[in-house]
C-alpha positions in Angstrom: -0.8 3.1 -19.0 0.3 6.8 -18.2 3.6 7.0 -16.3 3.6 8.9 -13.2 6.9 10.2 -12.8 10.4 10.5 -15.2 13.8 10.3 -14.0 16.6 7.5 -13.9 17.5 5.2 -11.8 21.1 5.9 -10.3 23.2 2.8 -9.6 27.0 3.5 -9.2 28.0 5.6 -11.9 25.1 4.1 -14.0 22.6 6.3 -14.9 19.2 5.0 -15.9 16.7 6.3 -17.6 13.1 5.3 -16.5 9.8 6.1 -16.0 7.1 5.1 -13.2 4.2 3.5 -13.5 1.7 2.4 -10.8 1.2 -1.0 -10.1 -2.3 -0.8 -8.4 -5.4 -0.5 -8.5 -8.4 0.5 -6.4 -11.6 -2.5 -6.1 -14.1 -0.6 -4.3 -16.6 0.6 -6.5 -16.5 4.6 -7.3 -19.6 5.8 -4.6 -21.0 9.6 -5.1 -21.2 11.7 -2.6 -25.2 13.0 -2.7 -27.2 15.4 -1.3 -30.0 13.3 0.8 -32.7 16.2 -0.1 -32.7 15.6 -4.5 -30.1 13.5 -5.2 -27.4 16.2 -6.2 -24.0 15.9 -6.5 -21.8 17.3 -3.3 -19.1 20.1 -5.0 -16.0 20.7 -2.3 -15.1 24.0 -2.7 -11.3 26.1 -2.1 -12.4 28.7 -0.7 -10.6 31.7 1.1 -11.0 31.7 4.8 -11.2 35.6 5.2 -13.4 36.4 2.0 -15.4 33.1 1.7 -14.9 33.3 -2.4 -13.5 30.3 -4.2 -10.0 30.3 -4.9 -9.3 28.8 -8.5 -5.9 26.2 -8.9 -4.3 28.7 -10.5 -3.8 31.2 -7.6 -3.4 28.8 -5.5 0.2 28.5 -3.6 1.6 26.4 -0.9 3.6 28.3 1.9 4.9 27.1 5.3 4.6 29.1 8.4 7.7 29.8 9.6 8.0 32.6 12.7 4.4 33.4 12.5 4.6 34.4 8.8 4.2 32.5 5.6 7.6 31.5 3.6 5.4 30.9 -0.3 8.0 27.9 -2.1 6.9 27.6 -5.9 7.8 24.7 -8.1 11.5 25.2 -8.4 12.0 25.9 -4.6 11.6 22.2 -4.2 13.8 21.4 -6.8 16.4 23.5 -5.5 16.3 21.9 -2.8 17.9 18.9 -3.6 18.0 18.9 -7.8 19.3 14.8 -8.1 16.5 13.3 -5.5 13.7 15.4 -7.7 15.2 13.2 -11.0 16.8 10.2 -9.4 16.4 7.0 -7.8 19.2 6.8 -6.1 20.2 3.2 -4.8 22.6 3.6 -2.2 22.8 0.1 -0.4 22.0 -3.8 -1.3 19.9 -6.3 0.8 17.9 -9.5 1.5 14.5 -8.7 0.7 13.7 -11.1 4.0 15.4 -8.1 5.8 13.0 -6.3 5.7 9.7 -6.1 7.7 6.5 -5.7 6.0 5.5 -3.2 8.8 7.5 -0.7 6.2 5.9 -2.0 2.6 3.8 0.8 1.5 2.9 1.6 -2.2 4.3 -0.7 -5.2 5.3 1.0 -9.0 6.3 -1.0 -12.2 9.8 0.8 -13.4 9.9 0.7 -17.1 12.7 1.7 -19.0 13.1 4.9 -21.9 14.9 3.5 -25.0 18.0 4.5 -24.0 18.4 2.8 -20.8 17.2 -0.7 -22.3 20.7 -2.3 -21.7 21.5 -0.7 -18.6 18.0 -1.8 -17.4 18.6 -5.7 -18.5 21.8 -5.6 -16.7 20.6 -4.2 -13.4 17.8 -6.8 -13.3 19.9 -9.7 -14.4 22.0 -9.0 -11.5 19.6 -8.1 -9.0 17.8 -11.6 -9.4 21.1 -13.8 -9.7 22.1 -12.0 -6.1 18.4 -12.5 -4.7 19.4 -8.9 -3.4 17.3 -6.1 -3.6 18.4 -1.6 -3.7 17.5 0.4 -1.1 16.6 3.6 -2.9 15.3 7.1 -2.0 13.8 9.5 -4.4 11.8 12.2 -4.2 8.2 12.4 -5.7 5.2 15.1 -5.3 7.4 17.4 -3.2 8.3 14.5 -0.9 11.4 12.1 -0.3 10.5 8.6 -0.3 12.4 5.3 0.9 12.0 2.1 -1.0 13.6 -0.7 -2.4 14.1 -2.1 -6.0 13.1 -5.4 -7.0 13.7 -7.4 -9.9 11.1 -10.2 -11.3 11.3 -12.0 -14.4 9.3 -9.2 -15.8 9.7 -6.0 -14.9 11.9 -4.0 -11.8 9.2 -3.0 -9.3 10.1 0.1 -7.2 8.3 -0.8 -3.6 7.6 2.7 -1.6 8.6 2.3 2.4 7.7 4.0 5.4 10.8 5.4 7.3 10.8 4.1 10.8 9.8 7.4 12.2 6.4 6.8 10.4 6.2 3.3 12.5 4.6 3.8 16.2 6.5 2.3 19.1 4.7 -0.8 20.2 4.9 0.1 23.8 2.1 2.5 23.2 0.2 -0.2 23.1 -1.4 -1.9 26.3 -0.6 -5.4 25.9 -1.0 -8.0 28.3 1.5 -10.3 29.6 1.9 -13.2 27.4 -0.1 -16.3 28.8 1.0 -19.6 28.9 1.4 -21.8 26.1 0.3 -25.7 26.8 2.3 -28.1 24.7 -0.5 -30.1 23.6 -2.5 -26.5 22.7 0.4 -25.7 20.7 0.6 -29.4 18.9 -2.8 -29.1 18.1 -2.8 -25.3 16.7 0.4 -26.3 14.8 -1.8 -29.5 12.6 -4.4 -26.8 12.6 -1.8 -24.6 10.7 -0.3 -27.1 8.5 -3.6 -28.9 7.7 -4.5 -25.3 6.4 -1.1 -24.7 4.2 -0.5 -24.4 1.0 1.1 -22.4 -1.8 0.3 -18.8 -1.8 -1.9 -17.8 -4.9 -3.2 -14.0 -4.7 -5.8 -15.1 -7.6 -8.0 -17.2 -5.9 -8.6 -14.5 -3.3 -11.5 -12.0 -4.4 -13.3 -8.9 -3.3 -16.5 -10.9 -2.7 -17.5 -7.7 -0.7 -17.8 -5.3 -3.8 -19.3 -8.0 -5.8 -22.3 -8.4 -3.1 -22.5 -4.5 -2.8 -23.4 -4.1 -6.4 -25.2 -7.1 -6.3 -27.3 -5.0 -3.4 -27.7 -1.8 -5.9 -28.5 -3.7 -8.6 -31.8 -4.9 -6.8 -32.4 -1.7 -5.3 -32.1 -0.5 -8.7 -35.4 -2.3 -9.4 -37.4 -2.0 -6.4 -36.1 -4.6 -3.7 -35.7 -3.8 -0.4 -32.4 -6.0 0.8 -33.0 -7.2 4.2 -30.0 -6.4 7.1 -28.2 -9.0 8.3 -26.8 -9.0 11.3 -23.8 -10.9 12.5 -23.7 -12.1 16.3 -20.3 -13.6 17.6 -20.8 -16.0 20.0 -17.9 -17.1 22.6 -18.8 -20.4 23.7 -17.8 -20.8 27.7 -18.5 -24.5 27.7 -15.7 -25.3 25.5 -12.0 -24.7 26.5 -9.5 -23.8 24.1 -8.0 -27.8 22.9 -12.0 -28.5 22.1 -12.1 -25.4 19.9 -8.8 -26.2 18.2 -10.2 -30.1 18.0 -13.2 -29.0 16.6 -11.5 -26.5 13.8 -9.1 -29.6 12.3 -12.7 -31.8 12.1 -14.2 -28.9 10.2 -11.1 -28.4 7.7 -11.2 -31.7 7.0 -14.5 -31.6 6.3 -14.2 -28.7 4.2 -10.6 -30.1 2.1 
């Protein structure tokens, strides 16, 4: 596994020494994008809006427009810019992980540490799970500064990425209706609905059945079948009130368990 990003982690006047590594991993199978007329492979081009030639990496340059005119930044403008957050995690506060929403969870990394930050590693994570606390953290990565927290498992220290609340939309953009009113025998019966239906969380026995059944559907068209569509109709019954439905859902999870 290639790490991602190098710097050390920053806790008090501990410096740690550690490297990223990304903890996920994409499902979906990897689809071409094809020209409909032969098959051919679809080639995005940079190209210069003015000249219409293609641009290669190498002269390429990010700028912002400031006061109608382009200010270029190179590589080292954005280190200048704040030198510690472009090489350290810095933690700068401790919480309860139940603190936090998981509105703001974003992108997970495994935190390994370099040789020389082993002890110093150990210590942090010892401590972090005898607390049950967890760091908030900001750091800066591809030219951006990120929030996240610091969490220690019996493992390994995962570094979870947040969204800053500016990233999160107001809820009143939404247009909700008014709450409706609960019936206490509704609510028994969706609550034995709930617990009949609980158990301990296990992420393995969840799978991507969808992938599996789209390359199940290549493979045939691969040799000459022609899948049939099927089409999914939802169907509100109007004869049945909301207690029958809820009655009817505990017979069938019974049935089911």
């Amino acid at each position: 596994m290639r790490p991602i990003w190098a710097g050390t982690i920053g806790f008090g006047l501990v410096n740690i020494p550690v490297k990223l590594f990304s903890a996920t991993q994409e499902s979906n199978l990897d689809l071409d994008m094809l020209d409909k007329k032969d098959l051919s492979n679809i080639r995005f081009m940079r190209v210069n809006e003015k000249t219409g030639k293609e641009v290669p990496w190498a002269n390429i340059v990010k700028g912002y427009m400031l006061n109608n005119k382009y200010v270029v930044l190179e590589d080292k403008d954005f280190e200048a810019a704040s030198a510690i957050k472009t090489k350290v995690i810095e933690i700068s506060d401790f919480v309860k992980e139940a603190e936090i929403k998981s509105i703001y969870y974003e992108t997970p990394y495994y935190i390994a540490p370099e040789k020389s930050g082993v002890r110093a590693y150990a210590l942090l994570k010892a401590a972090l799970m005898q607390t049950g606390k967890v760091g908030i953290a900001t750091f800066v990565m591809r030219n951006k500064e990120h929030l996240a927290i610091l969490k220690a498992t019996n493992e390994v220290m995962i570094l979870n990425r947040l969204r800053f609340s500016e990233e999160i939309r107001e809820v009143k953009e939404l247009e909700l209706p008014a709450d409706a009113a609960v019936k206490p025998a509704e609510l028994k019966m969706a609550i034995s609905l709930i617990n009949q239906l609980s158990g301990d969380f296990n992420v393995t026995t969840y799978k991507d059945t969808y992938t599996e059944e789209l390359l199940k559907l290549i493979k045939a068209k691969a040799k000459g079948s022609k899948p049939s569509a099927t089409s999914l109709k939802v169907v509100h019954s109007k004869a049945k009130d909301l207690m029958a439905q809820l009655k009817e859902s505990l017979t069938k999870s019974k049935k089911a368990s």
